[in-house]
C-alpha atoms as an extended CHARMM CRD file, in Angstrom:
* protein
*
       244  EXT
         1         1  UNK       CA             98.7860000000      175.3410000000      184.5320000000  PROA      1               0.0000000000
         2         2  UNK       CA            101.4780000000      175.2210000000      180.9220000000  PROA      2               0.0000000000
         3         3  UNK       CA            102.4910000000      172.1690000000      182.1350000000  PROA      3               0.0000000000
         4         4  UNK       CA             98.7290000000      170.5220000000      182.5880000000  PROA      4               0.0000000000
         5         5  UNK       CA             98.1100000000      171.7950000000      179.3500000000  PROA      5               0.0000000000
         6         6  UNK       CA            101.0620000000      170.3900000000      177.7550000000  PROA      6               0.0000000000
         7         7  UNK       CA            100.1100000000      166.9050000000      179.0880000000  PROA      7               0.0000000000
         8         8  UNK       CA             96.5030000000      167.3120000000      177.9250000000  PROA      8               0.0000000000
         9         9  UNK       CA             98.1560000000      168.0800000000      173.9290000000  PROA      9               0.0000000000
        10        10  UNK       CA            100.4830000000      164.9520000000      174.3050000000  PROA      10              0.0000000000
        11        11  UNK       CA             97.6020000000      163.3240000000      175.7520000000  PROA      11              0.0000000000
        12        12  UNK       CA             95.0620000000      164.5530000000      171.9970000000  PROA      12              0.0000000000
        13        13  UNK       CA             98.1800000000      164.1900000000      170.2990000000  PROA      13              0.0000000000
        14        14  UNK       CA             98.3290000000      160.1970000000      170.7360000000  PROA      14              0.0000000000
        15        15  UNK       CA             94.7320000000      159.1920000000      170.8600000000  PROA      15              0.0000000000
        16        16  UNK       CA             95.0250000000      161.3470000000      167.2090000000  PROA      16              0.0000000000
        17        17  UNK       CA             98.0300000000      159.2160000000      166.0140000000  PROA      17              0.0000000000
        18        18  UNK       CA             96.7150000000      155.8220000000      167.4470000000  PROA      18              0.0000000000
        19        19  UNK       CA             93.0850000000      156.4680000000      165.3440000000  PROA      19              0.0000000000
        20        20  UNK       CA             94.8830000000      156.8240000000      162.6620000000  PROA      20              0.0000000000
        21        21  UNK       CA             96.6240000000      153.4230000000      162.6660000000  PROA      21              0.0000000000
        22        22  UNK       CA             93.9000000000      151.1000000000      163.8540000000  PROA      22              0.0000000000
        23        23  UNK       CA             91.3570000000      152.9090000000      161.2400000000  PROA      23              0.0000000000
        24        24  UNK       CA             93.0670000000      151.5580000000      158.6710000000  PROA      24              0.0000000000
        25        25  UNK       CA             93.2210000000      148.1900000000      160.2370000000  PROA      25              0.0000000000
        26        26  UNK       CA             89.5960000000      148.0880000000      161.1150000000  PROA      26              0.0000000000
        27        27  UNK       CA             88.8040000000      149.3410000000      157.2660000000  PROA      27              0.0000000000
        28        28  UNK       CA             91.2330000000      146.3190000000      155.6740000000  PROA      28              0.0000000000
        29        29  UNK       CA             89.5030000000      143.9270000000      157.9800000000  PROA      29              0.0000000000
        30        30  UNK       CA             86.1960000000      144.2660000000      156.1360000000  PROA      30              0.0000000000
        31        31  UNK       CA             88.0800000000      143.5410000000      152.9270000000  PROA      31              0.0000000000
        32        32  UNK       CA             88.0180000000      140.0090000000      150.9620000000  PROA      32              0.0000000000
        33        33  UNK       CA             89.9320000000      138.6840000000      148.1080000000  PROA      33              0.0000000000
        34        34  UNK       CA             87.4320000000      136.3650000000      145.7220000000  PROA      34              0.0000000000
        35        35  UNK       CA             89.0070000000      134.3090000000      143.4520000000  PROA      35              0.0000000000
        36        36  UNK       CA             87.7610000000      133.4040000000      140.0730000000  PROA      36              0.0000000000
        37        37  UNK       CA             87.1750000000      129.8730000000      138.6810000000  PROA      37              0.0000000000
        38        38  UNK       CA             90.4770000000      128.7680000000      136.7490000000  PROA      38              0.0000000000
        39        39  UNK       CA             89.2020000000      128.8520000000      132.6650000000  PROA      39              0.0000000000
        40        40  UNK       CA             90.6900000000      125.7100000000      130.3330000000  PROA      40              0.0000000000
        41        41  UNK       CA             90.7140000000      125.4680000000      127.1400000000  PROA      41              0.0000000000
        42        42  UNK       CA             89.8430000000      121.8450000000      125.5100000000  PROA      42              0.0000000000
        43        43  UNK       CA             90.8400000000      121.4920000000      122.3340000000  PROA      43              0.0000000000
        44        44  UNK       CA             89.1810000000      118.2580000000      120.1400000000  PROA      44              0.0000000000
        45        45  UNK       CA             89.4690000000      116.8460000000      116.7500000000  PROA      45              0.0000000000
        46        46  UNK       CA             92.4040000000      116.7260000000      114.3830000000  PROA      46              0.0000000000
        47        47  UNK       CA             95.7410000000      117.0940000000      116.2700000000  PROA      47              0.0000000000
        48        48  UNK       CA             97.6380000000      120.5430000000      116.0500000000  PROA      48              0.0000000000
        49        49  UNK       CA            101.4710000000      120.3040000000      115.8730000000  PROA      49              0.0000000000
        50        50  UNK       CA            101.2660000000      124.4020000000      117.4150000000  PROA      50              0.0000000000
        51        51  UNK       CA             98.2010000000      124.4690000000      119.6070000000  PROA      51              0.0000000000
        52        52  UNK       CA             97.0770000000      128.1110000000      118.9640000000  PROA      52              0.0000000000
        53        53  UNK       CA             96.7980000000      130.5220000000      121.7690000000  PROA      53              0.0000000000
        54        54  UNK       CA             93.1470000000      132.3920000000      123.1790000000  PROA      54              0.0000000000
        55        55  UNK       CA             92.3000000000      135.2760000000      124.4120000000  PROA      55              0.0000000000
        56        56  UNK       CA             90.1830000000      135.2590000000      127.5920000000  PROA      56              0.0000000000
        57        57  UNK       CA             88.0810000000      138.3170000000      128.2460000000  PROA      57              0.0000000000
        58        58  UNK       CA             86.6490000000      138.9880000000      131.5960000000  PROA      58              0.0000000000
        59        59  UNK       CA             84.2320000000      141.9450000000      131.3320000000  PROA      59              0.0000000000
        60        60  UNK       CA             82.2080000000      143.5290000000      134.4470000000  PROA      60              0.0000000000
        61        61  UNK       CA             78.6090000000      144.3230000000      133.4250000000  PROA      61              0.0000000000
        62        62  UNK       CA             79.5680000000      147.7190000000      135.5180000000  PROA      62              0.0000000000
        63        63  UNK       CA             83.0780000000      149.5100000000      135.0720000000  PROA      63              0.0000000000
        64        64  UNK       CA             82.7870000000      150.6240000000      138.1270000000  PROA      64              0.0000000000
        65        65  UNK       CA             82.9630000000      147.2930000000      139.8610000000  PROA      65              0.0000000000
        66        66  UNK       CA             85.9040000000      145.9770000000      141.4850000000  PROA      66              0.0000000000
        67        67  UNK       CA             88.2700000000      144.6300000000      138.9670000000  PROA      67              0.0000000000
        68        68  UNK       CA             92.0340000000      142.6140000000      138.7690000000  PROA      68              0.0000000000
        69        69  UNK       CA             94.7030000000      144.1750000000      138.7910000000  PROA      69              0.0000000000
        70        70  UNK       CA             95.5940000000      144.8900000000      135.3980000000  PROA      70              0.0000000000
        71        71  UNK       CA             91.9770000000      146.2720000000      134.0100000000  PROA      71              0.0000000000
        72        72  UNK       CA             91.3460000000      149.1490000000      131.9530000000  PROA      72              0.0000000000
        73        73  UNK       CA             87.7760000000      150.3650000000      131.7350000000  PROA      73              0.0000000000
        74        74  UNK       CA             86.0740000000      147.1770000000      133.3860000000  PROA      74              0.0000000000
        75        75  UNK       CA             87.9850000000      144.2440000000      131.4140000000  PROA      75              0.0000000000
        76        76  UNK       CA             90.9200000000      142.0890000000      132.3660000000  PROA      76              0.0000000000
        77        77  UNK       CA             92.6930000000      140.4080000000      129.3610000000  PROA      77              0.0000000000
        78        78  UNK       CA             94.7970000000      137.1290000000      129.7100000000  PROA      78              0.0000000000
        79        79  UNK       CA             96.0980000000      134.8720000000      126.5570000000  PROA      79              0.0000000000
        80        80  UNK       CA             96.2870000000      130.8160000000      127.0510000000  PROA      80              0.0000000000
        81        81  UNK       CA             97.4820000000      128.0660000000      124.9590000000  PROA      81              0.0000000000
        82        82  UNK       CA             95.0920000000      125.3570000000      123.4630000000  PROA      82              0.0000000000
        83        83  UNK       CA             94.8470000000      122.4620000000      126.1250000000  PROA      83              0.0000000000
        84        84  UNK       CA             96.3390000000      124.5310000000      129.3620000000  PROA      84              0.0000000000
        85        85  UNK       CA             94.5920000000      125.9720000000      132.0580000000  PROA      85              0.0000000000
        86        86  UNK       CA             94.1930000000      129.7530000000      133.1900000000  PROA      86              0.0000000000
        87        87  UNK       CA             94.0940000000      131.3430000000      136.4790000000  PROA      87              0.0000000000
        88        88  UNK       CA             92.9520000000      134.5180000000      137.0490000000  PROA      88              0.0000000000
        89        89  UNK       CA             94.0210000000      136.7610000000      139.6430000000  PROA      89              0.0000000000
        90        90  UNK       CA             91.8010000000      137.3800000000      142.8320000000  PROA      90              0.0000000000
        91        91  UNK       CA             89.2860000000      140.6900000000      143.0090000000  PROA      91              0.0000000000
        92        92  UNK       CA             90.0760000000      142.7040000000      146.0650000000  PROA      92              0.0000000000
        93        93  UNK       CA             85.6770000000      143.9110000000      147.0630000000  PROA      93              0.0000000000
        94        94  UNK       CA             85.6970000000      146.3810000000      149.7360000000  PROA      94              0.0000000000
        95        95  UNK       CA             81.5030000000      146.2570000000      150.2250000000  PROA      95              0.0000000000
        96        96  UNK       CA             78.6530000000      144.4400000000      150.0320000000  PROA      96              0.0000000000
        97        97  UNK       CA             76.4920000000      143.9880000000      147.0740000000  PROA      97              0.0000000000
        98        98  UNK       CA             75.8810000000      141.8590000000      143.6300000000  PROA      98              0.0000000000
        99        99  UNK       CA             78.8830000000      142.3960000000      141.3800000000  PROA      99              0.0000000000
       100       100  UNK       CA             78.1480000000      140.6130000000      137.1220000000  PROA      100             0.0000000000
       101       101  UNK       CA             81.0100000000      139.2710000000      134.9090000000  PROA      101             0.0000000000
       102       102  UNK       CA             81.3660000000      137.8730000000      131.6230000000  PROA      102             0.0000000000
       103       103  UNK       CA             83.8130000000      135.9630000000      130.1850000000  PROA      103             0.0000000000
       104       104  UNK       CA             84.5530000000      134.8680000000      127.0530000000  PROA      104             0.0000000000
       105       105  UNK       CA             87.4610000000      133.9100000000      124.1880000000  PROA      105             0.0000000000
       106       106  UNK       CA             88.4590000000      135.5140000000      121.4940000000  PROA      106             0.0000000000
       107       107  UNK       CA             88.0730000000      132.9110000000      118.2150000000  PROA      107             0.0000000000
       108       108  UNK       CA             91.1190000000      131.2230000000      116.7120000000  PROA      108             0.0000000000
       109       109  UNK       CA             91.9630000000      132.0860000000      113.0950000000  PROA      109             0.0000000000
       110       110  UNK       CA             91.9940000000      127.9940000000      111.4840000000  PROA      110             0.0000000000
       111       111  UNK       CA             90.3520000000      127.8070000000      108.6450000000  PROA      111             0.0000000000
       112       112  UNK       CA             89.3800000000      124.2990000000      109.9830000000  PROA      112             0.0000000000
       113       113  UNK       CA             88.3480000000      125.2090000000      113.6380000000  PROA      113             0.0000000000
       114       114  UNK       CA             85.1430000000      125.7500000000      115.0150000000  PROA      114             0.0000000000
       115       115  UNK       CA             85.7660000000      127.6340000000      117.8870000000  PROA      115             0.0000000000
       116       116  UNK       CA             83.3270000000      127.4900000000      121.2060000000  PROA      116             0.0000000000
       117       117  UNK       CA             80.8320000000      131.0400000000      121.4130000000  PROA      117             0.0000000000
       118       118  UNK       CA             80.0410000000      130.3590000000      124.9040000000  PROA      118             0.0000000000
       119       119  UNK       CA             79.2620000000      133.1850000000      127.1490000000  PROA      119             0.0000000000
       120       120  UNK       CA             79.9050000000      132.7100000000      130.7550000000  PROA      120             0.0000000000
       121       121  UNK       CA             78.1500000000      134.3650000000      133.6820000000  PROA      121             0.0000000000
       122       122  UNK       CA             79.8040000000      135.3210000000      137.0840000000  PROA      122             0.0000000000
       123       123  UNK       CA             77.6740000000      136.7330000000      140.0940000000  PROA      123             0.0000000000
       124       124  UNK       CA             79.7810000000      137.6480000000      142.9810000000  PROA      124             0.0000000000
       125       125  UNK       CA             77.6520000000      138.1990000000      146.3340000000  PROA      125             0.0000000000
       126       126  UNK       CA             79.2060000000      139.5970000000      149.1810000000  PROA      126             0.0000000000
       127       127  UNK       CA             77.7320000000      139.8200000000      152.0970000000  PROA      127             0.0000000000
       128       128  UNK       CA             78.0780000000      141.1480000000      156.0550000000  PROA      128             0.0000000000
       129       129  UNK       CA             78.9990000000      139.0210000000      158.6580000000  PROA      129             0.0000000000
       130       130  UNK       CA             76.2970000000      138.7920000000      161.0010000000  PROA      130             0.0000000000
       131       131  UNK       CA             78.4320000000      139.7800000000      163.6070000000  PROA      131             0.0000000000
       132       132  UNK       CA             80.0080000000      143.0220000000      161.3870000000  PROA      132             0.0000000000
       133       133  UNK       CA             83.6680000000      141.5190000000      161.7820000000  PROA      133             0.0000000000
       134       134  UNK       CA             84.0260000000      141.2740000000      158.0840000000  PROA      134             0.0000000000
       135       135  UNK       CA             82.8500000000      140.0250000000      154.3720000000  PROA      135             0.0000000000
       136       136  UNK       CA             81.7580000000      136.9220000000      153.1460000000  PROA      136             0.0000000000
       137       137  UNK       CA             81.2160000000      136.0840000000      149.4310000000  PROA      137             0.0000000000
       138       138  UNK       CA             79.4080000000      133.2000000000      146.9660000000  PROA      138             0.0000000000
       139       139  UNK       CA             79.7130000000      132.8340000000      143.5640000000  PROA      139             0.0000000000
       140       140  UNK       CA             77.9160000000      131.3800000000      140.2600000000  PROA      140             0.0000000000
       141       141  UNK       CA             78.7250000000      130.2040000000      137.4560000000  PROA      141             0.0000000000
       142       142  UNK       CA             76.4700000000      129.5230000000      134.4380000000  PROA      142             0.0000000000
       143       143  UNK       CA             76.5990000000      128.9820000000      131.4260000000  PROA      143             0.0000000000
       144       144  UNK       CA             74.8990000000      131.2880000000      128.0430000000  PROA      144             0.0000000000
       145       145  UNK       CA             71.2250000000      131.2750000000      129.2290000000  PROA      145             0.0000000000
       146       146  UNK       CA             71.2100000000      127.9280000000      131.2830000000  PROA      146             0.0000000000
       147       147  UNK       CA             70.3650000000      127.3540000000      134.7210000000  PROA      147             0.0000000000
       148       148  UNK       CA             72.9160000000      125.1020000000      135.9950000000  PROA      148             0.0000000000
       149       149  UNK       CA             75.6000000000      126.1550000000      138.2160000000  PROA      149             0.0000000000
       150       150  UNK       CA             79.2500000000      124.7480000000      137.1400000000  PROA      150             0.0000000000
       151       151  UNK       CA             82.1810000000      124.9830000000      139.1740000000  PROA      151             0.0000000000
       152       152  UNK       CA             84.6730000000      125.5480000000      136.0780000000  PROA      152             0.0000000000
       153       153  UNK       CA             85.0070000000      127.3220000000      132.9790000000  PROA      153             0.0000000000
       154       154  UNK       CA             85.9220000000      125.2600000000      130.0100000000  PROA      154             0.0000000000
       155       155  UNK       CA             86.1630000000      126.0670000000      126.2760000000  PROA      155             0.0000000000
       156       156  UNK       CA             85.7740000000      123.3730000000      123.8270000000  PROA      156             0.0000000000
       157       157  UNK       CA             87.5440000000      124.0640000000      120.5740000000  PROA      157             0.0000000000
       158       158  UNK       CA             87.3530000000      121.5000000000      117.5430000000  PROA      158             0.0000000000
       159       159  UNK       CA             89.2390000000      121.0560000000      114.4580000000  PROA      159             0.0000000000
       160       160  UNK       CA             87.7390000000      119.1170000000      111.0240000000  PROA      160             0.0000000000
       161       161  UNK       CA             90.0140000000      115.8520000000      110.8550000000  PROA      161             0.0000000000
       162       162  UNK       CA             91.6890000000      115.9380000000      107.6780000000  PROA      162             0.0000000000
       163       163  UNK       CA             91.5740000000      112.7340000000      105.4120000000  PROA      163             0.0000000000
       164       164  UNK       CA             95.0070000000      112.6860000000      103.4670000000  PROA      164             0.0000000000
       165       165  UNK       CA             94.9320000000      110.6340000000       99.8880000000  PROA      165             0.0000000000
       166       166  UNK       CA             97.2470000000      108.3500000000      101.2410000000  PROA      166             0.0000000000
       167       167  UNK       CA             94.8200000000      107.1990000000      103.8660000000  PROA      167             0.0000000000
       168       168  UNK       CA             91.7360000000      107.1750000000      101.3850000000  PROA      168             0.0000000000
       169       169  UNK       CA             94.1510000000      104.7620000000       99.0890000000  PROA      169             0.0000000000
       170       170  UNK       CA             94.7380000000      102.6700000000      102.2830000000  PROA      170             0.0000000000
       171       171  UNK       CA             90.8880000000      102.1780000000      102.2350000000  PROA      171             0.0000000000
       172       172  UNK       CA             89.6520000000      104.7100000000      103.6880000000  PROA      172             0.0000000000
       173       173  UNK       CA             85.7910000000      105.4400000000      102.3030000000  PROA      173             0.0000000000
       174       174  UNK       CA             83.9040000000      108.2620000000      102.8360000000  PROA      174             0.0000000000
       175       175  UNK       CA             80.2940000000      107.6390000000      104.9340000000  PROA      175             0.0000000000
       176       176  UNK       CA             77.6640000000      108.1390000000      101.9000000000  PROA      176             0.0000000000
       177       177  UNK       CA             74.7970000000      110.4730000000      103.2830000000  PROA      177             0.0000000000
       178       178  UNK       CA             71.5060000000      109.0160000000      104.0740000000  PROA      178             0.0000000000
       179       179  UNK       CA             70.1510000000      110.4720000000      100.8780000000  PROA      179             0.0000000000
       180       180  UNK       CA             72.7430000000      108.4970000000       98.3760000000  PROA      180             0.0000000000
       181       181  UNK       CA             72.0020000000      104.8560000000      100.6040000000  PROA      181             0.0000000000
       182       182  UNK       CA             68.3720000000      104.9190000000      100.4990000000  PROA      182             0.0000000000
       183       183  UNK       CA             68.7520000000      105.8690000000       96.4570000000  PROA      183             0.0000000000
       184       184  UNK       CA             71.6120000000      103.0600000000       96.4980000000  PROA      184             0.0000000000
       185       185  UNK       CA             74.0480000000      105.6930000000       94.5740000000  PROA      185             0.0000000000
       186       186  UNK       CA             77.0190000000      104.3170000000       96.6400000000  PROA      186             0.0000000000
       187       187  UNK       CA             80.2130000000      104.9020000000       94.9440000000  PROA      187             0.0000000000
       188       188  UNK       CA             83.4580000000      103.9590000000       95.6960000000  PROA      188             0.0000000000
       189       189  UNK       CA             86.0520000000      106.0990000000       94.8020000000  PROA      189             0.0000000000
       190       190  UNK       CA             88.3720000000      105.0550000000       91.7000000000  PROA      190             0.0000000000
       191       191  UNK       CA             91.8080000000      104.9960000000       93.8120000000  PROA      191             0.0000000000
       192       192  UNK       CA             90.6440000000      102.2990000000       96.2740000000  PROA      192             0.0000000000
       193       193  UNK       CA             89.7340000000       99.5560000000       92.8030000000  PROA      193             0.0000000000
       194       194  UNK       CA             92.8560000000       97.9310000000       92.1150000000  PROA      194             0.0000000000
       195       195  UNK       CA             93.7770000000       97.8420000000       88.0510000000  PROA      195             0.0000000000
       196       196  UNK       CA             95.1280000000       95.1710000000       86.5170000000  PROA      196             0.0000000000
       197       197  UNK       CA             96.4950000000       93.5260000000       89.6050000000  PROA      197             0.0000000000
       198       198  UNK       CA             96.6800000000       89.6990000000       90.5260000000  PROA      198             0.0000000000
       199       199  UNK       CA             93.2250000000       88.6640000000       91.3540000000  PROA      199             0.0000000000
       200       200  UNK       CA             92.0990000000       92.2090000000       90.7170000000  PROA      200             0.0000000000
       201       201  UNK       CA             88.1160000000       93.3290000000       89.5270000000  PROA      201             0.0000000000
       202       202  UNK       CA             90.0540000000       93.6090000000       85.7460000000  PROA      202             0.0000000000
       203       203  UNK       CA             91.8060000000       90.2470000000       85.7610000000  PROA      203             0.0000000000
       204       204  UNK       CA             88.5720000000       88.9510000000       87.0250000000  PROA      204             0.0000000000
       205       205  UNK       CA             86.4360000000       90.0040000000       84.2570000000  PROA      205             0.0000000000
       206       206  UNK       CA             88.5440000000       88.8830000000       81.7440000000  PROA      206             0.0000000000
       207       207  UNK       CA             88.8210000000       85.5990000000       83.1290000000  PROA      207             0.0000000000
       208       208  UNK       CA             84.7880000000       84.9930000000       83.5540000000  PROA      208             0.0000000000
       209       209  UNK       CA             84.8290000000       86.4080000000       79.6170000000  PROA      209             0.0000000000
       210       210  UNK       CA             87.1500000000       83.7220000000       78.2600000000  PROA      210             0.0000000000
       211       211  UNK       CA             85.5370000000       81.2080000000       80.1510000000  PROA      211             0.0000000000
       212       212  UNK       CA             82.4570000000       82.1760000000       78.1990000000  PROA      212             0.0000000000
       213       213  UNK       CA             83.7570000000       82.2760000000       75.2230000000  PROA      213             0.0000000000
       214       214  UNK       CA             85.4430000000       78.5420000000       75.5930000000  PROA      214             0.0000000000
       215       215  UNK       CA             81.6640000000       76.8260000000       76.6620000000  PROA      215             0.0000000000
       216       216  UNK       CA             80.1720000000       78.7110000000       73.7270000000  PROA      216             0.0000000000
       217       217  UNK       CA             83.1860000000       77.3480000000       71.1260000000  PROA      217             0.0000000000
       218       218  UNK       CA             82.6840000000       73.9310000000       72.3940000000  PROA      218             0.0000000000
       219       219  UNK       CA             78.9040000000       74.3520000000       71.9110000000  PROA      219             0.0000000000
       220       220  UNK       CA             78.9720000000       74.9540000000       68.4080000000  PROA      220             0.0000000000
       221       221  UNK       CA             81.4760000000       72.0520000000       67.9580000000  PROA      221             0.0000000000
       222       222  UNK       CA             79.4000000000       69.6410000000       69.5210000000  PROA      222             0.0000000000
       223       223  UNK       CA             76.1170000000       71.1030000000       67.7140000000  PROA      223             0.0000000000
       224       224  UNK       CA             78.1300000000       70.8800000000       64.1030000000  PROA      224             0.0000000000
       225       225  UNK       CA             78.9590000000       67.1470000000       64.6440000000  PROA      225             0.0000000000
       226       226  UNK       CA             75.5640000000       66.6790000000       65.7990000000  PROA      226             0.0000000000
       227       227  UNK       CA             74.3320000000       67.4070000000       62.9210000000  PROA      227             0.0000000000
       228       228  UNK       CA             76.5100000000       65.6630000000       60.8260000000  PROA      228             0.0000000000
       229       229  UNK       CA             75.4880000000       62.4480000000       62.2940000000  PROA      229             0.0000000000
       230       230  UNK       CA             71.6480000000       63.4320000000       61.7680000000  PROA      230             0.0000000000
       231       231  UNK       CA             72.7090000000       64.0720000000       58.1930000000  PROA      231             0.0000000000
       232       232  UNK       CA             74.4740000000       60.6920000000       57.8110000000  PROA      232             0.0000000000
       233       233  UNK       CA             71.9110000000       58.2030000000       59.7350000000  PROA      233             0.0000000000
       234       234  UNK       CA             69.2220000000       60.6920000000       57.2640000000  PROA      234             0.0000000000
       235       235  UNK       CA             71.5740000000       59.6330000000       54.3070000000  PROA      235             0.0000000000
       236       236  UNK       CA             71.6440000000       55.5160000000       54.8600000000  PROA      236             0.0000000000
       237       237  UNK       CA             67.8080000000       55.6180000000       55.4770000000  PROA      237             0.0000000000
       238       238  UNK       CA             67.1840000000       56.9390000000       52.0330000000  PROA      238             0.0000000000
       239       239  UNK       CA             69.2780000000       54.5440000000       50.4690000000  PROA      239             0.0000000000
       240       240  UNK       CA             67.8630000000       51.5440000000       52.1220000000  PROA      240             0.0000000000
       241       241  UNK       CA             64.6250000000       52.6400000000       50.8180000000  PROA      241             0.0000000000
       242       242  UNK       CA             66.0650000000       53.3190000000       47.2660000000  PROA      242             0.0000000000
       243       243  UNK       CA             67.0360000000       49.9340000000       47.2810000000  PROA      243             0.0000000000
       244       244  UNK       CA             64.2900000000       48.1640000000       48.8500000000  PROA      244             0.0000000000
C-alpha cells in the first residue's frame, strides 16, 4: 500500500514539474516582437561642416503600454546625427489590442535652421490567430493630422544658405521682391559697379562727356566763321552800292 502511494506522489510530482515547463512555453508562444519603422533625418540647404545631432522621442499615448527596452514612464529616447538613419529596437506585446505612439525630434539649436515640427502617429494592432496558436500585428504610420499611410519616418531639416561678400562681388544679386519690380526700384548693389576700371560705367561717362563737349566746340567755330563771311559778303554789297 506505501509503496502504491509512493508511485502515485512520483507520479503528481512529474505531471507538477512538466506543467511548469511547457506553461511557460505555451505563454512565450503567444508573444510577438513588432518592430518600428527606421526614422532618418534629411537635412537640406546650406552645407554643415558638423551635422548636428537629434533627439528622437517615442512616446506611448498610455504608459502602461508595452515599451523598448530602455523606457522610463512610457518614452524611449535615442539621439541621431543629421543625414543618418535610426533604428529602433523591437516592442515585445504579450496581448491583443490597439497600442498609440508618437514620435517626434527634439529641435536643433542653429540660429539658421528651421527644424521639421512633425508629429508622427504609430497604431500597433495585434491580433489572435484564428486558430489561437499565436499573435499577429499591423501597423500605421501617418503623418500630423493626414490620412495617408507612409512606410518611413523622415525629418526634413533646412538651413538658410548663406551669401558671403565675396560671392555677391563675384555677381551675385539679390532677387528684388515683387513689390520693388512692379515699382521698378531695382537696385544693384554698389560692390558689383566697377570704378574707374577699363571700359568701366565711370570711364564711360567721361568719354560720352568729352565727346560732347568736342561737337559743341566745333559748333561754335563753324557758327563764328559763318558769320564772318555773312559780315564780309554784307560789307562788299554796301560798297558797291556806295559807289554805284
Amino acid at each position: 500500500m506505501m509503496k502504491r502511494i509512493k508511485n502515485f506522489i512520483w507520479v503528481l510530482l512529474i505531471l507538477i514539474i512538466c506543467t511548469a515547463l511547457i506553461t511557460p512555453l505555451a505563454q512565450a508562444s503567444g508573444d510577438i516582437n513588432v518592430f518600428l519603422p527606421a526614422v532618418s533625418v534629411t537635412l537640406t540647404g546650406e552645407k554643415q561642416e558638423v551635422p548636428e545631432a537629434f533627439e528622437i522621442i517615442l512616446k506611448a499615448e498610455d504608459p502602461s503600454y508595452p515599451m523598448p527596452e530602455g523606457s522610463v514612464g512610457g518614452v524611449y529616447k535615442a539621439t541621431v546625427t543629421g543625414g543618418d538613419m535610426l533604428n529602433l529596437p523591437a516592442i515585445l506585446f504579450t496581448s491583443p489590442g490597439t497600442y498609440r505612439y508618437t514620435i517626434t525630434q527634439t529641435p536643433g539649436t542653429n540660429e539658421l535652421g528651421n527644424y521639421d515640427d512633425s508629429v508622427f502617429h504609430i497604431t500597433i494592432n495585434i491580433f489572435t490567430l484564428e486558430d489561437g496558436s499565436g499573435l499577429e500585428s499591423r501597423m500605421i504610420i501617418r503623418k500630423n493630422e493626414e490620412l495617408e499611410e507612409l512606410d518611413y519616418i523622415d525629418f526634413v531639416n533646412d538651413y538658410e544658405v548663406i551669401i558671403t561678400e565675396e560671392e555677391t562681388l563675384n555677381g551675385l544679386i539679390e532677387i528684388p521682391d515683387d513689390e520693388e519690380v512692379m515699382s521698378g526700384e531695382i537696385e544693384l548693389p554698389e560692390e558689383t559697379i566697377p570704378r574707374g576700371e577699363a571700359g568701366g560705367p565711370a570711364n564711360r561717362k567721361s568719354n560720352g562727356t568729352a565727346i560732347g563737349d568736342g561737337i559743341l566746340f566745333w559748333y561754335y567755330i563753324a557758327a563764328f566763321i559763318g558769320a564772318g563771311i555773312l559780315l564780309f559778303v554784307i560789307g562788299l554789297t554796301v560798297k558797291k552800292k556806295v559807289k554805284g
